[in-house]
ChimeraX commands (.cxc) that place a marker at each C-alpha (Angstrom):
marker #1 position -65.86,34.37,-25.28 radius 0.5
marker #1 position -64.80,34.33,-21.76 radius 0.5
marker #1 position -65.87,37.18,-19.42 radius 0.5
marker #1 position -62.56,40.01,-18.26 radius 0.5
marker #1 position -62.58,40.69,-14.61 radius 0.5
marker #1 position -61.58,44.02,-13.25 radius 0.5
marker #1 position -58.86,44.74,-11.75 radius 0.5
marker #1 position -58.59,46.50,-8.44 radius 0.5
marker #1 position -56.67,49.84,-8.18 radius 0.5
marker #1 position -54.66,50.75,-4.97 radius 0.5
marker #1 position -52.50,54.19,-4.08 radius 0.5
marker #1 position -49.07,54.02,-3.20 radius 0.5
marker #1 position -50.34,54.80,0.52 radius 0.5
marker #1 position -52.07,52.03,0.59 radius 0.5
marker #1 position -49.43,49.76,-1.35 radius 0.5
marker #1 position -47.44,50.67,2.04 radius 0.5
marker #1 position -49.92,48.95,3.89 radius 0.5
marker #1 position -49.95,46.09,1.45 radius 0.5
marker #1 position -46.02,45.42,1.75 radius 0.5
marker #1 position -46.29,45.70,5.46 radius 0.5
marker #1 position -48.36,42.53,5.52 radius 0.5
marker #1 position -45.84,41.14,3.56 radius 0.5
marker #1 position -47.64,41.68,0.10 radius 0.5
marker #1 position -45.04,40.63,-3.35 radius 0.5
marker #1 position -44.54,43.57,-5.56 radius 0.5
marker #1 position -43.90,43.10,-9.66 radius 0.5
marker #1 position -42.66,46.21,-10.91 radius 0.5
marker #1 position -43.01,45.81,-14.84 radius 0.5
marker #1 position -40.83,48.29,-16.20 radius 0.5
marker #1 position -38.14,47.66,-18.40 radius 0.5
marker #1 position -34.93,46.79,-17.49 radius 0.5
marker #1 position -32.77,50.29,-18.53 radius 0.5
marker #1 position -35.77,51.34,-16.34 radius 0.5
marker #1 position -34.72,49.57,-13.25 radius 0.5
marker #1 position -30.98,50.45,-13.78 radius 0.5
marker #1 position -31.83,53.83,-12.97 radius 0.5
marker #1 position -34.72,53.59,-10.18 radius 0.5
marker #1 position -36.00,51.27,-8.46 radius 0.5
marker #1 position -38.43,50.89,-5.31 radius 0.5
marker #1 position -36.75,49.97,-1.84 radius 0.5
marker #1 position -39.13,47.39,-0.80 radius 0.5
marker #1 position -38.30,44.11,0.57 radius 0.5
marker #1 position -40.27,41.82,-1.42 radius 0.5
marker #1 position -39.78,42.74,-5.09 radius 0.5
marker #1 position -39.96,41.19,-8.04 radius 0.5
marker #1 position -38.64,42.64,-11.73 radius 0.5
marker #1 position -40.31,40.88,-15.05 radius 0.5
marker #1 position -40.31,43.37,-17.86 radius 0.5
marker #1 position -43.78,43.49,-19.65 radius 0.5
marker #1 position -42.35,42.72,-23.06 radius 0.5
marker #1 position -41.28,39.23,-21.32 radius 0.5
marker #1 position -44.89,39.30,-18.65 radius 0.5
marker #1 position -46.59,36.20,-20.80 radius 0.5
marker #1 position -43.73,34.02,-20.83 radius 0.5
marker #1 position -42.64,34.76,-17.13 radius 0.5
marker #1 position -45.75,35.70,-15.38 radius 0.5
marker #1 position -45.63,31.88,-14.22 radius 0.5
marker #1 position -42.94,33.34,-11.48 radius 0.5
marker #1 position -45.68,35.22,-9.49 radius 0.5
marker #1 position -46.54,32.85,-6.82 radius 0.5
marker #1 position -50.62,32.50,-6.94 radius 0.5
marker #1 position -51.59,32.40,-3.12 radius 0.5
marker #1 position -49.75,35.76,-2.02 radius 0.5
marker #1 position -50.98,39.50,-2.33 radius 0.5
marker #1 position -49.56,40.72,-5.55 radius 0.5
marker #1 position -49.21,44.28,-5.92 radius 0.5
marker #1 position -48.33,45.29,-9.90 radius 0.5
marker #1 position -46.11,48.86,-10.63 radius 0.5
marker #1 position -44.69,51.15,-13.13 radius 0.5
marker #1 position -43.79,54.23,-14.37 radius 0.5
marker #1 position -47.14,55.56,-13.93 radius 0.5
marker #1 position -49.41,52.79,-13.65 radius 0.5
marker #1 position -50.64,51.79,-16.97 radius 0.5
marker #1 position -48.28,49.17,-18.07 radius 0.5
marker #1 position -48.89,47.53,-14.51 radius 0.5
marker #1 position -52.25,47.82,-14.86 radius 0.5
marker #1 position -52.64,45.21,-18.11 radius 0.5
marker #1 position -50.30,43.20,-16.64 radius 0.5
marker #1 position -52.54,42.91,-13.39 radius 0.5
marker #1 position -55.70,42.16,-16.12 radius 0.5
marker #1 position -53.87,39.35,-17.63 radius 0.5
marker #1 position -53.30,37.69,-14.00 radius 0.5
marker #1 position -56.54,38.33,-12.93 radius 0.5
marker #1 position -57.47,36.56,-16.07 radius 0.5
marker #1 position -54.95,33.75,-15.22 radius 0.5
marker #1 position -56.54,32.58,-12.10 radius 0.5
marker #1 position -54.42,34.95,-9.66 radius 0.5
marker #1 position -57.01,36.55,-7.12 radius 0.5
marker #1 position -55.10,38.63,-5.02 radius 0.5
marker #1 position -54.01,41.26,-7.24 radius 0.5
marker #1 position -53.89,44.57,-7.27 radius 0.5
marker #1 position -52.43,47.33,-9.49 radius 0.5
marker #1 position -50.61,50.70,-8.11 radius 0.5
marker #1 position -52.28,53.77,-9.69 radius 0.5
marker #1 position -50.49,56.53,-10.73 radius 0.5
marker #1 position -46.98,54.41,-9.77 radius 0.5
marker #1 position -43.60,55.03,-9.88 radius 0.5
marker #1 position -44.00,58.86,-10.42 radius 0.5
marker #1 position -46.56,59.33,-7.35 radius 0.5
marker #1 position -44.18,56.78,-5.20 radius 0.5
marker #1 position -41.74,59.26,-5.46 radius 0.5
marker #1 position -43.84,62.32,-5.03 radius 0.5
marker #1 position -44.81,60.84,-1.28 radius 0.5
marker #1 position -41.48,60.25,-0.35 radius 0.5
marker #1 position -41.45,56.65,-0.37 radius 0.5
marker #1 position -38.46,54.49,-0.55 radius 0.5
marker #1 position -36.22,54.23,-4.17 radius 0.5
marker #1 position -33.00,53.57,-5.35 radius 0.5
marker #1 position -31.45,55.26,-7.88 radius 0.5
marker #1 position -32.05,59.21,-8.95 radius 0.5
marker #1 position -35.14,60.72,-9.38 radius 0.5
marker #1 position -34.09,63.61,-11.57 radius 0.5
marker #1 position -35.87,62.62,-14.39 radius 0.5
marker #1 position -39.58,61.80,-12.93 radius 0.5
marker #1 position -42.59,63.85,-13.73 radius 0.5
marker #1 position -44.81,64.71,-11.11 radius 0.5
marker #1 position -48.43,64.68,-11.71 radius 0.5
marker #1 position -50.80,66.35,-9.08 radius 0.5
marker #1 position -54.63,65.13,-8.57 radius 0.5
marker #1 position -55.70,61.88,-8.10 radius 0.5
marker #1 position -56.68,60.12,-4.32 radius 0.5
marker #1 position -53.24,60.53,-3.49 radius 0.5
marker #1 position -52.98,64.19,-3.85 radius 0.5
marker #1 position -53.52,64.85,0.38 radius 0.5
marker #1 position -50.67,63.77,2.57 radius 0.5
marker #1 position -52.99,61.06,4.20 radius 0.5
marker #1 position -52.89,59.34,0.95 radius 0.5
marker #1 position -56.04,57.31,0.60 radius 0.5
marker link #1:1,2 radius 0.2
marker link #1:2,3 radius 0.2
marker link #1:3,4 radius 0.2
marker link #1:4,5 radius 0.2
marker link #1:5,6 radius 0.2
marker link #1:6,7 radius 0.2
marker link #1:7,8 radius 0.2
marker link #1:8,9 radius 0.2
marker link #1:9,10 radius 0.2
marker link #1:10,11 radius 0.2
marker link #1:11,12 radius 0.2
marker link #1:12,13 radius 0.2
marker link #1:13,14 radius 0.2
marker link #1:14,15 radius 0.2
marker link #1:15,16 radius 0.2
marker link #1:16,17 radius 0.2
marker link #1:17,18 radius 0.2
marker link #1:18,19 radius 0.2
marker link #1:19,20 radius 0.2
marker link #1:20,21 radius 0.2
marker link #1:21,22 radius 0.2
marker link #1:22,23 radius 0.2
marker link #1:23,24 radius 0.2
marker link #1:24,25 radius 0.2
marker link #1:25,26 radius 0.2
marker link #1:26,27 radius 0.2
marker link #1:27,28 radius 0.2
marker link #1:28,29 radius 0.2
marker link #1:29,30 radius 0.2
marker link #1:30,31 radius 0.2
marker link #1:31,32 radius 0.2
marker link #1:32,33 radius 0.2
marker link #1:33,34 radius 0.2
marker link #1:34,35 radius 0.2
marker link #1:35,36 radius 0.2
marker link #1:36,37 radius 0.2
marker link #1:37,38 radius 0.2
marker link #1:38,39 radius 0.2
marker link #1:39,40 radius 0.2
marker link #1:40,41 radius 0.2
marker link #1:41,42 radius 0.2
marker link #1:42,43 radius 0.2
marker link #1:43,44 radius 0.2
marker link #1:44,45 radius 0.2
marker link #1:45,46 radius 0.2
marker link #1:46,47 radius 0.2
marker link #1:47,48 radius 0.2
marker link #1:48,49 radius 0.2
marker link #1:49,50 radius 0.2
marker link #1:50,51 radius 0.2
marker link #1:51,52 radius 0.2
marker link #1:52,53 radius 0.2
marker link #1:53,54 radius 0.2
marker link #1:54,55 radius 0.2
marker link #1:55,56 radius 0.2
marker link #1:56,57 radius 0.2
marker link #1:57,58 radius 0.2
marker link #1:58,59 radius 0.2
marker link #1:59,60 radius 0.2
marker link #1:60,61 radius 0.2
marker link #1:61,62 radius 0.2
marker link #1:62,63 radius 0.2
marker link #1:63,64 radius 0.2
marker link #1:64,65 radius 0.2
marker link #1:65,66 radius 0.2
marker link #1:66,67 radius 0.2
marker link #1:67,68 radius 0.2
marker link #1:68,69 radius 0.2
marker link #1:69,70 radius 0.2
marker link #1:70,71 radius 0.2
marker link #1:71,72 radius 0.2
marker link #1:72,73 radius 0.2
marker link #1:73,74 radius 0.2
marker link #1:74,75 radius 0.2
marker link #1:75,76 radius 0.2
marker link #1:76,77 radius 0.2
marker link #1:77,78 radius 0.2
marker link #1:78,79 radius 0.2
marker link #1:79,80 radius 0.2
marker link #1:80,81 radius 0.2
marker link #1:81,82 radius 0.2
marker link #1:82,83 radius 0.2
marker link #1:83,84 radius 0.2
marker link #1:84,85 radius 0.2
marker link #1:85,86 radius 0.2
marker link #1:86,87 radius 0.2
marker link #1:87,88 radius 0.2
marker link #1:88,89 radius 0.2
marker link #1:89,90 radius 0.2
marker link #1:90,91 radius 0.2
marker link #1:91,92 radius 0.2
marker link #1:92,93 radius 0.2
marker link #1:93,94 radius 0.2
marker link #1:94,95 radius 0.2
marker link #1:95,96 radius 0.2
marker link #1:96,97 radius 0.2
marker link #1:97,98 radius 0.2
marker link #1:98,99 radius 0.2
marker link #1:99,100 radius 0.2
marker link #1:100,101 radius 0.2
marker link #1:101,102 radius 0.2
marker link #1:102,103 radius 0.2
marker link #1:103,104 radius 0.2
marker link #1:104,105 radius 0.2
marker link #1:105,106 radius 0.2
marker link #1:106,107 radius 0.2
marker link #1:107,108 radius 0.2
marker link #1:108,109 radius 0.2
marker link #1:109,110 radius 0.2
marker link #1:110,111 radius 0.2
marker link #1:111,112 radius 0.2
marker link #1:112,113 radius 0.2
marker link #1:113,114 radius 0.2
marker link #1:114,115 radius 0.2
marker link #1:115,116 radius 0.2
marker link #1:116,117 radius 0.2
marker link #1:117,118 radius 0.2
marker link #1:118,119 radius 0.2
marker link #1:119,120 radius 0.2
marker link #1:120,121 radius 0.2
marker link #1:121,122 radius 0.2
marker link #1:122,123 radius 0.2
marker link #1:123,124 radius 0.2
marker link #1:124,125 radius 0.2
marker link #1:125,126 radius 0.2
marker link #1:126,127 radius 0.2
marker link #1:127,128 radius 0.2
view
């Protein structure tokens, strides 16, 4: 049996540091997902997770990867199974999506129907 690396976990504060230095971000969400929000980042990427095993090729290997979602679960496995693929310079967004939108970062696309969830290292307005 081969031996699971973790996965590093990032807030969306830092995430904005990561895309500043030009970092790739997967969102994972599903497509009716996407149709309704959406980050506003430059480098972005959209492979749903119920297509991640057979796509996942797509993710260039020698470029900071930062995986997303709704709230940071889905992204999460789907950072695992890269890290377990030979990709080393992954990351995964905790708390996603929602807390993106709670700090006011970029989207496209209402935000009507996001939950906010309070706590968590990004709870300060110096996130992380």
């Amino acid at each position: 049996m081969s031996e699971q690396k973790l996965v590093k976990e990032i807030c969306p504060g830092t995430t904005q540091n990561w895309i500043s230095n030009g970092a790739l971000l997967v969102d994972v969400r599903e497509t009716e997902e996407i149709e309704q929000l959406s980050f506003d980042v430059p480098n972005l990427m959209h492979i749903p997770l119920s297509e991640f095993e057979s796509r996942f090729s797509e993710i260039p290997v020698n470029t900071d990867v930062v995986m997303v979602c709704q709230v940071g679960v889905r992204s999460l496995r789907a950072a695992g199974f890269l890290v377990n693929h030979g990709y080393t310079q992954v990351v995964n967004m905790k708390y996603g999506m929602n807390r993106w939108i709670e700090k006011g970062y970029p989207v496209k696309g209402t935000t009507l129907k996001v939950s906010m969830n309070g706590g968590g290292c990004c709870s300060s307005d110096s996130c992380c």
